[in-house]
Legacy VTK file of the C-alpha trace (Angstrom):
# vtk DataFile Version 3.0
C-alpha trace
ASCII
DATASET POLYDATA
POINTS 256 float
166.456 -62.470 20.286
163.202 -60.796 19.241
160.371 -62.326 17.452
161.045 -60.002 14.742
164.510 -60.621 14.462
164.151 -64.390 14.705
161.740 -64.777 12.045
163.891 -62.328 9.488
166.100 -64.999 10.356
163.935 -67.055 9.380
163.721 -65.735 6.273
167.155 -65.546 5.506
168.003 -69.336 5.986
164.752 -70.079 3.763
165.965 -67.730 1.302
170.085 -68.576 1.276
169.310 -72.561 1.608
167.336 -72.753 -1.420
169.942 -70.157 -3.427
173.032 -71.545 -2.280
173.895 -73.238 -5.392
172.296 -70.592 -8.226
173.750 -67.652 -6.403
177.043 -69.519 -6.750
176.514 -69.747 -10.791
175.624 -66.415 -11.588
178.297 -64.717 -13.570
178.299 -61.201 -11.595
178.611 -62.850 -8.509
182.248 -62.869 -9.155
182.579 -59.494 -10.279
184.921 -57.139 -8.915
186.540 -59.504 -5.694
190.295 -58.123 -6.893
188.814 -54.480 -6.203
187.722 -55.324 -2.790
190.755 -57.313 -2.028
192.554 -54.528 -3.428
191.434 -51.698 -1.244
191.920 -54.174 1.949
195.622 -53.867 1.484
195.686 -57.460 2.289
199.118 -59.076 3.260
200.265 -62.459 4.563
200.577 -61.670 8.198
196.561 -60.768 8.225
193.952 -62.732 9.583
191.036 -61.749 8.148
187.263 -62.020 9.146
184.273 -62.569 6.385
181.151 -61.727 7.925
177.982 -63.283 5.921
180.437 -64.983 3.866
178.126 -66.916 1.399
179.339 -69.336 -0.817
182.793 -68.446 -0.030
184.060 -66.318 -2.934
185.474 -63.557 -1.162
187.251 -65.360 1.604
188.655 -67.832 -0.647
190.239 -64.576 -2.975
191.488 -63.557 -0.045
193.373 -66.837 1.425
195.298 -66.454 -1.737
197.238 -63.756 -0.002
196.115 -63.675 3.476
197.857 -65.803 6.931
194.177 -67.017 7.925
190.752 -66.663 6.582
187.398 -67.089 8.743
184.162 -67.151 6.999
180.701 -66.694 9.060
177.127 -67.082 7.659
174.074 -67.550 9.019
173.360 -70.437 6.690
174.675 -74.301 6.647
173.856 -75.153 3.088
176.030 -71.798 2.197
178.887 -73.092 4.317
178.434 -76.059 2.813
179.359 -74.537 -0.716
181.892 -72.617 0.931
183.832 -75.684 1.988
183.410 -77.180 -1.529
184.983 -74.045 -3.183
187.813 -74.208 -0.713
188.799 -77.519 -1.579
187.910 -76.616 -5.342
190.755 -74.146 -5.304
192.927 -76.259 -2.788
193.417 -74.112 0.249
193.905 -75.071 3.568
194.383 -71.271 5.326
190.437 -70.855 5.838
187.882 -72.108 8.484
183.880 -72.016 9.002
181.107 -71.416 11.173
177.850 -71.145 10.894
176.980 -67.916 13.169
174.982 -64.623 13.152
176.911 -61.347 12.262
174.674 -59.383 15.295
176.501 -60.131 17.641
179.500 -61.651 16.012
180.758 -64.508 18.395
184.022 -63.397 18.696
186.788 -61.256 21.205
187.159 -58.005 20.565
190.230 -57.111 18.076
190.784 -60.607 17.019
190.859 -59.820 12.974
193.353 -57.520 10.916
190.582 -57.217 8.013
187.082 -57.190 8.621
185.447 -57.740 5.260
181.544 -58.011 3.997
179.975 -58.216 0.690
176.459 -58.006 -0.300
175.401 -58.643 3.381
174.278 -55.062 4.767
171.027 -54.496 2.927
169.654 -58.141 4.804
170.322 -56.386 8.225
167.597 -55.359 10.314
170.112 -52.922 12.038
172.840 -51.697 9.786
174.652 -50.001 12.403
174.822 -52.603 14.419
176.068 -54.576 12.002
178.991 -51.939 11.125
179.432 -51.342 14.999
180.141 -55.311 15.555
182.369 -55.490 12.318
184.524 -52.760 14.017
184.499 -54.266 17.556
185.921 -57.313 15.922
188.460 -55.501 14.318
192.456 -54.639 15.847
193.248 -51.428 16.302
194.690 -50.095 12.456
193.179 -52.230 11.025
190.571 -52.362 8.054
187.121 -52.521 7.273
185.635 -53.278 4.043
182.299 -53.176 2.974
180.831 -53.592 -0.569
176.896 -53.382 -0.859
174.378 -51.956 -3.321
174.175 -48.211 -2.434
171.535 -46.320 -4.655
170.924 -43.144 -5.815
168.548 -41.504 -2.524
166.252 -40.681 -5.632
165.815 -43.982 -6.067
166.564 -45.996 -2.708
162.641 -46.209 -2.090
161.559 -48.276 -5.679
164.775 -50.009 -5.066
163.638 -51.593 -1.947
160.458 -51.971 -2.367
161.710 -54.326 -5.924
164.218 -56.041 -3.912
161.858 -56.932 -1.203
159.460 -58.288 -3.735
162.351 -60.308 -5.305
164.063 -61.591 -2.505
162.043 -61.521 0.306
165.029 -61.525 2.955
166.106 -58.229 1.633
165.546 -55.574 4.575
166.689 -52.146 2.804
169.310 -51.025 1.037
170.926 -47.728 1.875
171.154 -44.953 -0.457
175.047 -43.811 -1.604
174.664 -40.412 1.082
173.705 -42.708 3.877
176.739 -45.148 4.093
178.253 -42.006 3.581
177.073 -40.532 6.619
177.151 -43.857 8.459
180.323 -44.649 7.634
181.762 -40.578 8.558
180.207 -40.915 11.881
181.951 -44.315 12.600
185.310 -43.503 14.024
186.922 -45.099 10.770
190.352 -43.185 9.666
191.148 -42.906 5.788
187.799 -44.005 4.188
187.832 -44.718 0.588
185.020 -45.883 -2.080
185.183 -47.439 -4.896
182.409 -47.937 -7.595
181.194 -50.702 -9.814
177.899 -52.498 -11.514
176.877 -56.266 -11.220
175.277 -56.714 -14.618
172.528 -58.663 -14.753
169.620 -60.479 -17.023
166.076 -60.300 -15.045
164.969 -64.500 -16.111
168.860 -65.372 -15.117
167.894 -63.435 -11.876
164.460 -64.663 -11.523
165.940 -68.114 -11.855
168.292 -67.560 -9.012
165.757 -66.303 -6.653
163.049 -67.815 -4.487
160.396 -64.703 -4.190
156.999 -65.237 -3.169
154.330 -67.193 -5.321
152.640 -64.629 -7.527
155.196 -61.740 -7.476
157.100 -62.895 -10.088
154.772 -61.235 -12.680
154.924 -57.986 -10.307
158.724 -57.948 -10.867
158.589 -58.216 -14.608
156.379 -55.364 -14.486
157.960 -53.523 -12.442
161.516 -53.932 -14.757
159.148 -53.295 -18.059
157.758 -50.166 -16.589
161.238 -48.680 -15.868
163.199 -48.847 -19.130
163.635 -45.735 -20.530
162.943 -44.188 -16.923
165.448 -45.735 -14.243
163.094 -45.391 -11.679
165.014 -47.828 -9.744
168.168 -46.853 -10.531
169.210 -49.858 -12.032
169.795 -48.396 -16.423
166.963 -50.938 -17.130
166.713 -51.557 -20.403
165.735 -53.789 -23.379
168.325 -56.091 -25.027
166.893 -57.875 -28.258
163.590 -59.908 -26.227
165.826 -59.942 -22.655
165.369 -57.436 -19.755
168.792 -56.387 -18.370
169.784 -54.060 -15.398
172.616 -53.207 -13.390
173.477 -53.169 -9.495
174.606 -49.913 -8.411
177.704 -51.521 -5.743
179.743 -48.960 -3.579
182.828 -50.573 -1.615
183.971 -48.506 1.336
187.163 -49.271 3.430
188.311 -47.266 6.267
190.775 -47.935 9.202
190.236 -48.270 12.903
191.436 -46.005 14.810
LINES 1 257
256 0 1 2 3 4 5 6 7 8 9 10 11 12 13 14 15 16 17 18 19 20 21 22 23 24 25 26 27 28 29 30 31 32 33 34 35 36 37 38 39 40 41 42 43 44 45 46 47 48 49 50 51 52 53 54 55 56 57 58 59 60 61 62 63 64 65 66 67 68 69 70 71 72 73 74 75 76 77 78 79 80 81 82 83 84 85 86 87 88 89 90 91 92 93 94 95 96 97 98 99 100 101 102 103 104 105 106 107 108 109 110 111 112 113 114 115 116 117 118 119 120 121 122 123 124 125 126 127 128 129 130 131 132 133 134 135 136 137 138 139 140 141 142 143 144 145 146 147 148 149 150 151 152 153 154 155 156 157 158 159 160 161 162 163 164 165 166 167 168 169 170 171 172 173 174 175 176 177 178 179 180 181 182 183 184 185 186 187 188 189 190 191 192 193 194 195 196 197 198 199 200 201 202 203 204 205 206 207 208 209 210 211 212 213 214 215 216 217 218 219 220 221 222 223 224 225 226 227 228 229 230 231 232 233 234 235 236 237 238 239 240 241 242 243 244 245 246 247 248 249 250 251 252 253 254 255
């Protein structure tokens, strides 16, 4: 592993250790799981693979329905949660490792469903990522993705906020490059779906871990863009509260 690889890392564990539990109590964190377990056609024979699986939300949605469910991340006290949430909702069809998603440790074709959600714009090399998620995958079977995917007018401020706020964030792609990503990919059948995470910037601010000092940056930077969506987040003013919205894309395609 590379010294720049190893200390985004780094970064990452910092950043996911110390949000484990307030990323897990924001309200928009839940939002939209039944579309992405929706467009994943999910039955009871699959054995599905969630790569930088968090808290657990997703996989544990999809153990409802699924045969199996295997959750990766690269961070314990995130696992951690995960297990809690499992035995929160009493299922017994999911497993756990702490891992990296580049290179997943796994065979090729061992998973029906290869799933992701809000993972991509932390990779160093997003088509690496998507390259390993597919590798993983059986043959007809399905990706799914879902990740913030901005306007390309707006990609660059979007980063650069992100960055400032959560300073594990490596770039976001803009809604014509998972496009193009995604087209070039070999995938069969790819649909998108669309949807906002709504959020409050101090609920946010609260839940993140960014670096003493740019706090105040980000509250300027959300102040300066109501009324101009800069950032492509419909920033705006709500009585004395700043909200915003997450532009999310999902995309699911099939292997060929």
């Amino acid at each position: 592993m590379t010294q720049a690889k190893q200390s985004h890392h780094d970064t990452i564990v910092d950043q996911f250790s110390r949000q484990a539990i307030p990323f897990t109590q924001l309200p928009g964190h839940l939002d939209a799981i039944e579309m992405l377990v929706a467009m994943s056609n999910v039955t009871n024979k699959d054995h599905v693979l969630d790569v930088a699986c968090g808290p657990g939300l997703v996989a544990c949605e999809f153990a409802k329905t699924a045969q199996h469910v295997t959750g990766i991340d690269l961070t314990q006290a995130m696992i951690d949660q995960a297990r809690l949430h499992q035995q929160e909702l009493g299922l017994t069809n999911l497993s756990w490792q702490v891992g990296t998603a580049q290179p997943l440790p796994y065979a090729d074709h061992s998973f029906s469903i290869v799933v992701t959600r809000y993972s991509f714009h932390h990779f160093l090399d997003s088509q690496a990522a998507l390259d390993e998620m597919i590798r993983v995958c059986q043959p007809g079977g399905r990706i799914v993705i879902a990740d913030a995917a901005p306007p390309k007018e707006n990609v660059e401020a979007y980063n650069r906020l992100e960055k400032l706020r959560d300073p594990s964030h490596s770039r976001a792609l803009a809604l014509e490059e998972w496009q193009q990503s995604l087209g070039q990919s070999g995938l069969k059948d790819l649909k998108r779906g669309h949807y906002t995470v709504e959020m409050e910037l101090e609920k946010q601010l609260q839940a993140s871990f960014p670096n003493p000092g740019d706090e105040e940056k980000i509250r300027a930077l959300f102040r300066d863009d109501i009324g101009e969506n800069q950032l492509g987040m419909n920033t705006r003013q709500v009585g004395n509260e700043i909200h915003f919205s997450y532009p999310i894309a999902i995309f699911a395609g099939c292997k060929a």
